[in-house]
N, C-alpha and C positions, 0 to 999 in steps of 0.2 A: 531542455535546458542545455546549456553551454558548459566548458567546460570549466571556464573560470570562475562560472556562476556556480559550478559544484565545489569551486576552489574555497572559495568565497563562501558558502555554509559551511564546510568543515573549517574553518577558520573560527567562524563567529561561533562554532558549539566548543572552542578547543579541542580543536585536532588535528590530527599533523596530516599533511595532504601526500598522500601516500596511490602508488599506483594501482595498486588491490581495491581502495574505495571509489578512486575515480573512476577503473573496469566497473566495479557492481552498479555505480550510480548510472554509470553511460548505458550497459544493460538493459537497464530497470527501463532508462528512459527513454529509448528507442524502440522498447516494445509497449510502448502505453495504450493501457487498455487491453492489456494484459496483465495477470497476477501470476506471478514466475514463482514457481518453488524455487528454493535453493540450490538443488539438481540442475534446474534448467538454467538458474543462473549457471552455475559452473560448468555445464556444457556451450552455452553461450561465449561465456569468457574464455573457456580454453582456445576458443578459434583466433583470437586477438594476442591471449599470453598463456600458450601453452604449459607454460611452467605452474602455473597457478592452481593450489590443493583443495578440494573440498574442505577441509579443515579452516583452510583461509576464509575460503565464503559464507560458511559458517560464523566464524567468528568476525567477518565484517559485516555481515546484516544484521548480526547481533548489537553493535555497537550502533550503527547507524539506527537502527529502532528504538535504542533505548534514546538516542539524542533527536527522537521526531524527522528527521531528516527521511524515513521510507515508513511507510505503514505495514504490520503487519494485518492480516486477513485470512477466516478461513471460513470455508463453506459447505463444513459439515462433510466433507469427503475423505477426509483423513490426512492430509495434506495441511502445512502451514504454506500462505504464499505471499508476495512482498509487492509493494507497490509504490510510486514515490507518494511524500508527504504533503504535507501542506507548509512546512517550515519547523514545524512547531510554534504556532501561533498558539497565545495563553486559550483562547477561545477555537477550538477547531470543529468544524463541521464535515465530515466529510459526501465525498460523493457516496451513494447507495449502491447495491446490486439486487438484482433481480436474476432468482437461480432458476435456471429449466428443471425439474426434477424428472424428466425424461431423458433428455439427449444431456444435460448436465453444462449447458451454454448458460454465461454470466455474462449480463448485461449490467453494466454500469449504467450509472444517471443522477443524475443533479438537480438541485432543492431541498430547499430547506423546509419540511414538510411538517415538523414538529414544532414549531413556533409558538401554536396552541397551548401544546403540552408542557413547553419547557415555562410559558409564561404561565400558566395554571400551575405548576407545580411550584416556580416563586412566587404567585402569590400567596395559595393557600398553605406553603411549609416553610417559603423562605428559601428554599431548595436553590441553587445556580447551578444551571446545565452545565461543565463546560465540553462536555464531547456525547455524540451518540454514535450508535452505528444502527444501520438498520439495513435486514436482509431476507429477501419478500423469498417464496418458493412459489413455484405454479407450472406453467406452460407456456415456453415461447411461442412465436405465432406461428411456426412449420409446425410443430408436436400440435398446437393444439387444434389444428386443421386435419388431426390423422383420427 
């Protein structure tokens, strides 16, 4: 994403466009395909605007998560890590991961797999999906060749 196009979400969620969110979202988005702790954002961002506090990145990924605009994510390692969103669309599906539980390699990947389920589950409860997540563990394909 661009940067006016990051301008342009914090607008439409009410937010003041501020240079701290533009760093985290430019971040975010330049390592895609990656899920960056907050650490690594903030080592990241210090190379750009050195003056910039873990406290700050803290409390701007926080903001940004609660308004949809980055996803949070975590994969059972102990770690929270951040990733951009989908907009916050009312209906969000997101992409999946696939965790190595050897070498600890996450593989993202896309489909909507649950389709099944979520229309089984409105028909027989009434139930409306609007989000899942879903996060497989196994063996990537170097590990599982060892």
């Amino acid at each position: 994403m661009e940067k006016e196009c990051f301008k342009q979400i914090l607008r439409e969620r009410g937010l003041k466009v501020t240079n701290q969110r533009l760093l985290v979202l430019e971040t975010i988005a330049e390592r895609k395909g990656e899920h960056l702790t907050a650490e690594e954002i903030y080592e990241l961002a210090k190379e750009k605007y050195p003056e910039i506090g873990l406290a700050t990145i803290y409390r701007t990924v926080q903001v940004l998560v609660d308004l949809a605009v980055i996803d949070k994510v975590s994969f059972d390692d102990g770690f929270v890590r951040y990733e951009l969103g989908d907009g916050g669309k009312e209906t969000r599906h997101h992409h999946h991961h696939a965790i190595c539980q050897k070498c600890g390699k996450v593989i993202s990947f896309e489909g909507d797999l649950l389709e099944n389920l979520e229309q089984a589950l409105y028909d027989s409860l009434g139930f409306i999906v609007t989000d899942h997540e879903v996060k497989l563990t196994g063996y990537c394909q170097e590990c599982a060749k060892e």
